[in-house]
C-alpha positions as CSV (number, residue, x, y, z in Angstrom):
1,X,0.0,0.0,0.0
2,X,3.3,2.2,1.0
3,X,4.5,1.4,-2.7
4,X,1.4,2.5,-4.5
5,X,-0.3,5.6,-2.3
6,X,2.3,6.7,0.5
7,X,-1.0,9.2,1.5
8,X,-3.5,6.5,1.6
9,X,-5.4,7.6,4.9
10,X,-5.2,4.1,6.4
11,X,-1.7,4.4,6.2
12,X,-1.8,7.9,8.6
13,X,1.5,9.4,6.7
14,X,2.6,12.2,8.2
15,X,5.5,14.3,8.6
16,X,7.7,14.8,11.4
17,X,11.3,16.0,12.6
18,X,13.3,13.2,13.8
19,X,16.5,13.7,15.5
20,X,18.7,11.0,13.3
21,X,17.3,12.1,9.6
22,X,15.5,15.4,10.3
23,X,12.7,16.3,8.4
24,X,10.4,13.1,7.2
25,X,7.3,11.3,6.8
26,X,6.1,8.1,9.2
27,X,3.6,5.9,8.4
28,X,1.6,3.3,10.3
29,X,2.7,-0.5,9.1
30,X,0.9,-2.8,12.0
31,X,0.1,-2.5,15.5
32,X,3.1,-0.6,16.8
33,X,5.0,-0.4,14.2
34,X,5.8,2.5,12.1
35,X,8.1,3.1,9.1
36,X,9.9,6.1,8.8
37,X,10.6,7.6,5.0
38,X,11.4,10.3,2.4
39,X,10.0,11.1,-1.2
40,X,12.7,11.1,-3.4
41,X,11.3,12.3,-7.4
42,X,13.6,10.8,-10.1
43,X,13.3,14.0,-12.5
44,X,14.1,12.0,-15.8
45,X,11.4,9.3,-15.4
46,X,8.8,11.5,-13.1
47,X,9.1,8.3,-10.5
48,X,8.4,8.4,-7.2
49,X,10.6,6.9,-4.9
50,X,11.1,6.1,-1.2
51,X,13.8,6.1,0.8
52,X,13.4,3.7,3.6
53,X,15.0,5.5,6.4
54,X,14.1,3.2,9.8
55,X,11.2,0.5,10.9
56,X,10.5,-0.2,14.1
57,X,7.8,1.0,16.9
58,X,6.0,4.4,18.0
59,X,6.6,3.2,21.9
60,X,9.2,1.5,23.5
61,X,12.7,0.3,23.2
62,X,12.3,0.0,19.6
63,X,10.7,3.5,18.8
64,X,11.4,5.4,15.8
65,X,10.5,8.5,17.1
């Protein structure tokens, strides 16, 4: 779903400031988990792609944020 709509509401994209990668967008993947990501346009082709920055949970040891 990621792949093909990165703003599909399910998904609850959103940006955010992270200390590691700065300015980004998170997404919900399951339960806990979130993935962390940025748009990256390939100019020549007018492809979206992207960049898979960090996975893991909104709480806890694992937290992305």
């Amino acid at each position: 779903m990621l792949s093909e709509n990165p703003k599909c509401p399910s998904l609850q994209s959103h940006p955010y400031v992270n200390e590691k990668f700065g300015k980004v967008w998170s997404c919900w993947a399951t339960g806990d988990v979130r993935i962390v990501f940025e748009y990256i346009f390939e100019y020549t082709d007018q492809n979206l792609v992207l960049l898979l920055l960090d996975i893991g949970g909104h709480s806890g040891k694992n937290s992305v944020y």
